[in-house]
C-alpha positions, 0 to 999 in steps of 0.5 A: 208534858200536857197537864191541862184538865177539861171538864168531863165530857158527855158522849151523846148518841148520834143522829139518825142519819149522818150524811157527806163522804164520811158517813158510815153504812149502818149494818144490821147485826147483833149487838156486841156486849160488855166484858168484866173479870169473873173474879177479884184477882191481885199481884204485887210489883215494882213501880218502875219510876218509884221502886216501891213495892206495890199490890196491883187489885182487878175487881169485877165491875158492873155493865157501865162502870167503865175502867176506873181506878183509885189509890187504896192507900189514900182517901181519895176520889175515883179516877176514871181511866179517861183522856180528860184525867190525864195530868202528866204524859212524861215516860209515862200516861198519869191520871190525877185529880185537879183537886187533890195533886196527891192523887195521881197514878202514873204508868197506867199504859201497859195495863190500860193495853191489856184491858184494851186487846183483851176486851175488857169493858168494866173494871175497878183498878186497886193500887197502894201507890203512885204508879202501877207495878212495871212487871217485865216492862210489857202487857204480858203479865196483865194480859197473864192476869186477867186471864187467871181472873177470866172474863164474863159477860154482861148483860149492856149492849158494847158501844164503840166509837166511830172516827168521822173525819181525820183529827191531826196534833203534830210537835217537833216533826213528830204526828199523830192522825186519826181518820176513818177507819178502813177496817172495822176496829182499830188500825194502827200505823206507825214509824220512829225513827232513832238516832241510837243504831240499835233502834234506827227506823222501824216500821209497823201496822196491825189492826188490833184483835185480841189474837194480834194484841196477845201475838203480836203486841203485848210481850214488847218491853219498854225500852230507854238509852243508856246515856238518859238512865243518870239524867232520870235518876237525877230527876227522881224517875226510873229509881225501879228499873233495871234490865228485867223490865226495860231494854237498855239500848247503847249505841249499836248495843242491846245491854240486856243478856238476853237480847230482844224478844223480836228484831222489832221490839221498840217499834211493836212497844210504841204501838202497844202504848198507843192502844193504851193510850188510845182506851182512855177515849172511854171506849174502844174506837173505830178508827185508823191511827197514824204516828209518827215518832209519836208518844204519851202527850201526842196520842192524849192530845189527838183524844182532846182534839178528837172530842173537841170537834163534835163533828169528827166522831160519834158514839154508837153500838158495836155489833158482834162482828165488830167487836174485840169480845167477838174475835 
């Protein structure tokens, strides 16, 4: 669990002139613009830990907003979908205000992964409850979402984030890296390996478009083992899930009737995690991540780690031929 606040940090643009191995060449193109949704779009669902019923709003935000959610059901602050709000990283990403515990939204990665492949810059997130609805337990309904809503741009240059130098957190055998980019957008390498036979070692890579986040990535369901489900119920989590919306794994068994979407599914669910997670950088990023049996607080900390050193980053506009809208 990673429940430590920083302050909010401020992005500053870069220096004229980066110099050392890591410097990037500077290429002259046009830049790329931001993105919001062309109209308000709801829905309602069931939160996967709570079981509530809960109306899930996406309303069109202005160029610089950024993805900001906030609890329509309670009086309380805006919360930036940013790493420095993340309060709580267990099964799930959750952002919270320091000032006020009540205030907290859990379950924010499916969705923040949608905003990401899909090349949303700008949005204001409405939810009646503590955590997001869970839908089928992938990105696919949100990604089914903003699609119904469309998509328009806006008239503020795109920026991205450049990863300058390699960043590692590691805990308990598992890590997380990310270093300089060896494409022009987010590369993404990962592994895990499990003891259950269903699961065992997998493998996978992409560099993140929205063609491979649709294709790819976003109909891959979360997924838990069978002898966890009582020790969550205990603990008060899972109380909304079921086979509709999480693989169920026993063993050499896959309990859900219908079996997986594909042979790789867990591995392909982790990978769509980490693109949501990594969002929460505030802005899309150049770089190449690396994970290893990595998860929730190891992709938070590698953000911390990452904007804690000056040196491994800098903050620039994206042109047209880098930028998700584009491809």
């Amino acid at each position: 669990m990673d429940s430590l606040l920083m302050e909010p940090i401020t992005y500053s643009a870069p220096p004229e002139s980066v110099t050392g191995p890591a410097a990037l060449p500077s290429v002259p193109r046009s830049p790329a613009v931001q993105h919001t949704l062309h109209h308000t779009i709801s829905c309602v669902g069931t939160g996967l830990h709570t079981g509530a019923c809960i109306t899930l709003t996406l309303q069109p935000a202005p160029a610089g907003h950024g993805v900001v959610f906030k609890r329509s059901d309670l009086n309380a602050a805006f919360l930036p979908a940013r790493f420095d709000y993340v309060v709580d990283t267990r099964l799930s990403t959750v952002l919270g205000d320091p000032t006020n515990p009540a205030n907290r939204i859990a379950t924010i990665e499916h969705l923040m992964a949608a905003l990401n492949g899909c090349g949303i810059d700008n949005v204001l997130v409405l939810v009646d409850g503590p955590e997001i609805p869970v839908f089928d337990g992938s990105a696919a309904d949100f990604v089914f979402l903003m699609d119904c809503a469309g998509r328009v741009a806006q008239d503020a240059v795109r920026h991205r984030i450049d990863v300058l130098r390699p960043v590692r957190v590691e805990q308990n055998g598992a890590f997380v890296e990310l270093s300089p980019a060896p494409v022009q957008s987010l590369h993404l390498d990962m592994s895990i390996d499990f003891p259950a036979e269903a699961i065992g070692k997998q493998t996978f890579s992409t560099e993140l478009t929205p063609a491979t986040f649709r294709r790819d990535l976003a109909r891959n369901r979360t997924f838990t083992l069978r002898q966890e489900i009582e020790a969550l119920h205990k603990a008060g989590l899972a109380r909304g899930g079921s086979l509709e919306n999480a693989i169920v794994v026993d063993g050499a068994e896959i309990l859900n009737p219908s079996g997986l979407r594909c042979p790789d599914e867990f591995i392909r669910h982790k990978v769509m995690d980490a693109v949501g997670d990594l969002y929460l950088a505030g802005a899309p990023l150049r770089a190449r991540f690396t994970g290893h049996r990595s998860g929730h607080c190891l992709n938070n900390k590698v953000l911390r780690a990452l904007f804690a050193d000056p040196s491994a980053w800098r903050y620039v506009p994206a042109h047209a031929g880098f930028s998700l809208a584009a491809a």
